[in-house]
C-alpha positions as CSV (number, residue, x, y, z in Angstrom):
1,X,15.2,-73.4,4.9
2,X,13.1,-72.2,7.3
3,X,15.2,-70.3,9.5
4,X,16.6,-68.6,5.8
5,X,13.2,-67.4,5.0
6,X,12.6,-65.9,8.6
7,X,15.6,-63.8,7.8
8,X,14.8,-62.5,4.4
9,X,11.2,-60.9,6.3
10,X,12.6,-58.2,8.4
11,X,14.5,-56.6,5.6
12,X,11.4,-56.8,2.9
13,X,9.6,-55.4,5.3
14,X,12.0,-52.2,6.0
15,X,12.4,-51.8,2.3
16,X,8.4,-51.5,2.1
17,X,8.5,-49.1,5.1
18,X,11.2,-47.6,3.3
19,X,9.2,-47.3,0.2
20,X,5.9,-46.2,1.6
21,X,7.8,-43.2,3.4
22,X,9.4,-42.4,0.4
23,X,6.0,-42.1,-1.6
24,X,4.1,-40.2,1.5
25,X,7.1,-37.5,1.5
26,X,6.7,-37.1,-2.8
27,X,3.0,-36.8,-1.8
28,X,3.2,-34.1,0.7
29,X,6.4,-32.4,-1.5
30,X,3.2,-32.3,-4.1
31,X,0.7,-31.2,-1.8
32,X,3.4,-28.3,-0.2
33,X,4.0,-27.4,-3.8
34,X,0.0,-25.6,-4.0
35,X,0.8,-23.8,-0.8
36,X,0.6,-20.1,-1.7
37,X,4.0,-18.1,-0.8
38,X,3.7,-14.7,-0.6
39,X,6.2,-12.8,-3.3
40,X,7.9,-9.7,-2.1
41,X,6.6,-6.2,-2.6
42,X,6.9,-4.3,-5.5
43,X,9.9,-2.4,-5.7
44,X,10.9,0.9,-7.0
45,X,14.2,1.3,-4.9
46,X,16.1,3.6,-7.5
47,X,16.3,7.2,-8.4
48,X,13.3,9.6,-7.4
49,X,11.7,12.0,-8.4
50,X,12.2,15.3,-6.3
51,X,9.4,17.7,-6.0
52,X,9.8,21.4,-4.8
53,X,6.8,20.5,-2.2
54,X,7.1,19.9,1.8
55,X,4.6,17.5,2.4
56,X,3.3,14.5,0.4
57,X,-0.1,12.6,0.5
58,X,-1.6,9.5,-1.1
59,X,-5.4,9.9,-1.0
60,X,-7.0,6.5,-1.9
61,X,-10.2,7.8,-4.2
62,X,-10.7,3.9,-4.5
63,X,-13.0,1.7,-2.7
64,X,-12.3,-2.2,-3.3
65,X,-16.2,-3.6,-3.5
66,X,-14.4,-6.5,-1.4
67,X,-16.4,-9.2,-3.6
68,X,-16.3,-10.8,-6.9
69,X,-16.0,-9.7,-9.9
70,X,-13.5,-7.9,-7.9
71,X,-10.7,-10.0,-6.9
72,X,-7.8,-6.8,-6.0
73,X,-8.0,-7.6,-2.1
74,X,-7.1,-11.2,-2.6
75,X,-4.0,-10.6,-4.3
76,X,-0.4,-10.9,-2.1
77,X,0.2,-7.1,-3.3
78,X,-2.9,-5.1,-4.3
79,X,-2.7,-2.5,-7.0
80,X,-3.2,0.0,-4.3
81,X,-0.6,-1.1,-2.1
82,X,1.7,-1.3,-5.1
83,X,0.9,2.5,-5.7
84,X,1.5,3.7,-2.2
85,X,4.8,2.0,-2.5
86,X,5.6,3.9,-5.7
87,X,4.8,6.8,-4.2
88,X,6.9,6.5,-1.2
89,X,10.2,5.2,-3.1
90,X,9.4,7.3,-6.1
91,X,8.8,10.4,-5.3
92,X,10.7,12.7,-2.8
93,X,9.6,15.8,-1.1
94,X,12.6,18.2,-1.1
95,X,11.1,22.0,-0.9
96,X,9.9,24.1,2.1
97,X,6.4,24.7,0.8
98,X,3.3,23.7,-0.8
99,X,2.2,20.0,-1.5
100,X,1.8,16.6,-3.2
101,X,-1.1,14.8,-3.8
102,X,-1.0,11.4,-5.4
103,X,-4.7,10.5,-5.9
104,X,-5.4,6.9,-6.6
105,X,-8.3,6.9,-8.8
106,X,-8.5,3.0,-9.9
107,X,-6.7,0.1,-8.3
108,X,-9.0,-2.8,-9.5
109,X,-8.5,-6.4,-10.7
110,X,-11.7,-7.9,-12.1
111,X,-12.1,-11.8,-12.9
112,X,-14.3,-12.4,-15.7
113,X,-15.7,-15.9,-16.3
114,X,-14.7,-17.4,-20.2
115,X,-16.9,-19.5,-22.1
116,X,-16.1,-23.1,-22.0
117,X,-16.6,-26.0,-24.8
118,X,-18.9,-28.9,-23.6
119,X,-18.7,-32.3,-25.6
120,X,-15.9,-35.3,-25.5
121,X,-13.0,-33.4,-27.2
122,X,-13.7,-30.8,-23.5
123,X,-12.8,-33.7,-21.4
124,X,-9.5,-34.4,-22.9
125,X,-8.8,-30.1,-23.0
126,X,-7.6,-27.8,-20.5
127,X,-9.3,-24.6,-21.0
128,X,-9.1,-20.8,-20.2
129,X,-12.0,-20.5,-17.3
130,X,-11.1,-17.0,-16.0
131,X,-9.8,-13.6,-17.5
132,X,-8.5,-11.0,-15.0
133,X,-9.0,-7.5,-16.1
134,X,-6.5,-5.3,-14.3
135,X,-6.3,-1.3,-14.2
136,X,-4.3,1.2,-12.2
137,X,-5.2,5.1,-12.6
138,X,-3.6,7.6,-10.9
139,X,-3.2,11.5,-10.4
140,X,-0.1,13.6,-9.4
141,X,-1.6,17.6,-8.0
142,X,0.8,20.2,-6.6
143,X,0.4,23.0,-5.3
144,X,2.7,25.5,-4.2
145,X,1.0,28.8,-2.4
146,X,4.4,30.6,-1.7
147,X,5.3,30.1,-5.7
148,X,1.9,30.4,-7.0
149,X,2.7,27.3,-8.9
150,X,-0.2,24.6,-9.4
151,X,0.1,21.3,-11.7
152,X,-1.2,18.1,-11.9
153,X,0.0,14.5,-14.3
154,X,-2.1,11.6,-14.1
155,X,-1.4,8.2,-15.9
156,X,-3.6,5.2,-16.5
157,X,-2.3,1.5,-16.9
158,X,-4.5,-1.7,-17.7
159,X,-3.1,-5.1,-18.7
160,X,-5.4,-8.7,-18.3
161,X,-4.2,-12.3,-18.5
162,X,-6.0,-15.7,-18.9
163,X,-5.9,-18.9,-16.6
164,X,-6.3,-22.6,-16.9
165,X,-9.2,-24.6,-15.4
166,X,-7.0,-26.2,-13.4
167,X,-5.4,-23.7,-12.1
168,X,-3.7,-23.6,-8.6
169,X,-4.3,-21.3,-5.6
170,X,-0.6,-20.6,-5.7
171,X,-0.8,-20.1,-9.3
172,X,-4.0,-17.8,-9.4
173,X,-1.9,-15.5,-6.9
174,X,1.0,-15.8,-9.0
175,X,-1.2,-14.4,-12.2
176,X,-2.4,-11.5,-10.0
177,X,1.0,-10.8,-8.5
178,X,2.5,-10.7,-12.3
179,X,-0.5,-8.7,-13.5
180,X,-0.1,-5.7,-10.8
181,X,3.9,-5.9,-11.3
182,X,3.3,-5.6,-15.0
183,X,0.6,-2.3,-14.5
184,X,2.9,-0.9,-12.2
185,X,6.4,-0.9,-14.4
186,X,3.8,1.3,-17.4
187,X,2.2,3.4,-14.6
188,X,5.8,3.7,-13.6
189,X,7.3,4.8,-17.3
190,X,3.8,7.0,-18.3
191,X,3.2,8.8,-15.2
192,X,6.7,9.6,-14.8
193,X,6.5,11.5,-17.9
194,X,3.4,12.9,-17.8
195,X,5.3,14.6,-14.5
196,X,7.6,15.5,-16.4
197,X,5.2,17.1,-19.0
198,X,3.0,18.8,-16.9
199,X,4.6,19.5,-13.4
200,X,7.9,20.4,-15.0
201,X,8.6,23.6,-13.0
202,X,7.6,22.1,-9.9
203,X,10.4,19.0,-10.5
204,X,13.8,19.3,-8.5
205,X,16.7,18.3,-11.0
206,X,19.7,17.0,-9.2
């Protein structure tokens, strides 16, 4: 009887390993699951639009304050980074004179704190504790000395979004990285016809 119960140790034992190994990895699988991964740039890999300039320039008019309410430099792809990228799959240079300048005017995300309930029914409540105020602005100027041509577009896109209390780092970055896609796809569709408006001479049709 005795010899029987010796036996049956070793293998409870390994199945308690077994089982504490199994719980550890679920617990660092939850822990992993917070860790921020960067998403990948915004893209506007597609058709461009051709400008009868030589050169083109993004001037950053924008200075990030680099603290809150101002949150832009803390997101995986800034608003401004988002518009330089625009700018160089966007827009083409194709002429042999004059230039382009896309001027970025506003490239801000802003967190603003929400009010929150107090009382019993709070405890049991996940609330909205931050609002993030997004806006992009930006303006398109060519000039052209050998044409005498001049023109200019600009376009302006804002869009703001809510998060829980409990809210992830992962998932804070995720609301900032969805917010400056979102800006970027209206800046995208309003200051491409704004060009079209008001630098139409100055546009290259293929």
């Amino acid at each position: 009887m005795g010899q029987s119960m010796r036996r049956r140790v070793p293998g409870a034992l390994s199945c308690a390993l077994v089982a504490a190994a199994v719980s550890l990895g679920a617990a660092l699988g939850g822990c992993a699951s917070q860790v921020p991964v960067k998403p990948p740039a915004v893209s506007f890999a597609g058709q461009t639009i051709d400008l009868d300039v030589a050169v083109i320039d993004v001037v950053d008019q924008y200075r990030p304050p680099m603290a809150k309410p101002n949150v832009e430099h803390l997101a995986p792809n800034s608003p401004g980074q988002a518009v330089r990228r625009w700018a160089a799959e966007r827009l083409r240079a194709v002429g042999n004179a004059g230039s382009a300048q896309i001027m970025i005017l506003d490239a801000s995300i802003q967190e603003q704190q929400l009010a929150r309930e107090n009382g019993v029914a709070a405890i049991f409540t996940t609330q909205q504790s931050q609002r993030y105020d997004g806006r992009i602005e930006v303006k398109v100027v060519c000039q052209s000395p050998a044409t005498g041509l001049t023109g200019y577009a600009q376009a302006m896109a804002s869009r703001s979004s809510t998060v829980p209390e409990d809210i992830s780092l992962a998932g804070r970055e995720a609301t900032w990285d969805k917010l400056v896609r979102g800006m970027m796809e209206d800046l995208d569709s309003r200051l491409s016809q704004a060009m079209r408006d008001g630098l139409g001479p100055m546009l290259k049709s293929r």
